[in-house]
C-alpha positions, 0 to 999 in steps of 0.5 A: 163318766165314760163307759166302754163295752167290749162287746159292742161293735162299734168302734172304741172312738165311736162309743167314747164319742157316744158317752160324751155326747150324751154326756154334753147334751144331758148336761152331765157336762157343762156348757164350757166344762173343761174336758180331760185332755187327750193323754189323762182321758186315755190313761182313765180308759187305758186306751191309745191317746190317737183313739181320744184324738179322733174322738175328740176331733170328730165331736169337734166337727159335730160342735160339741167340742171346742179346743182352745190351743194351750187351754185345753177342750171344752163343752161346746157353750153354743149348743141349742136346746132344740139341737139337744132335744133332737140329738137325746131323741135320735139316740133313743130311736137308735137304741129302740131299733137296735133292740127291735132288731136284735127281737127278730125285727127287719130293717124293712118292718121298721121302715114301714111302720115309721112311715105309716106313724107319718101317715096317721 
């Protein structure tokens, strides 16, 4: 379900909140579907239940994430399509400027060539 890399830079709560994004918005977690609670999400990670926390939280701010006290968190049900169209596309920029950067690409080449699609 959630896979964590101990190369990647990015915070452990950044990469879990990355998972369960894409998770949610691919529809590999329902709308409604209950989550594992913070302590069985962090036992299956074997990481310290504050970094579930706070990864739950944030995606709690986002919206995709709803806590029923006493019921446990669920997949956000409200999430529309064109919000999830957009946020599969944002992440597939990032991940294609990521490998760009690391072919030798700078940031302003990258700029430069979004700016001159718009203009095409």
């Amino acid at each position: 379900m959630i896979h964590l890399n101990s190369r990647d830079p990015r915070p452990i709560y950044e990469q879990i909140m990355d998972n369960l994004r894409r998770l949610i918005i691919s529809g590999g977690v329902a709308p409604g579907e209950r989550l594992p609670s913070v302590r069985e999400m962090a036992a299956q990670l074997a990481i310290n239940p504050n970094t579930i926390q706070r990864a739950y939280r944030e995606l709690e701010n986002q919206g995709y994430l709803v806590t029923l006290p006493g019921k446990g968190t669920f997949a956000a049900e409200n999430l529309s399509l064109e919000a999830r169209r957009m946020e599969l596309l944002w992440q597939q920029l990032e991940r294609a400027a990521a490998e760009l950067r690391f072919a030798g690409v700078t940031d302003e080449q990258l700029i430069a060539r979004l700016q001159k699609g718009d203009n095409q």
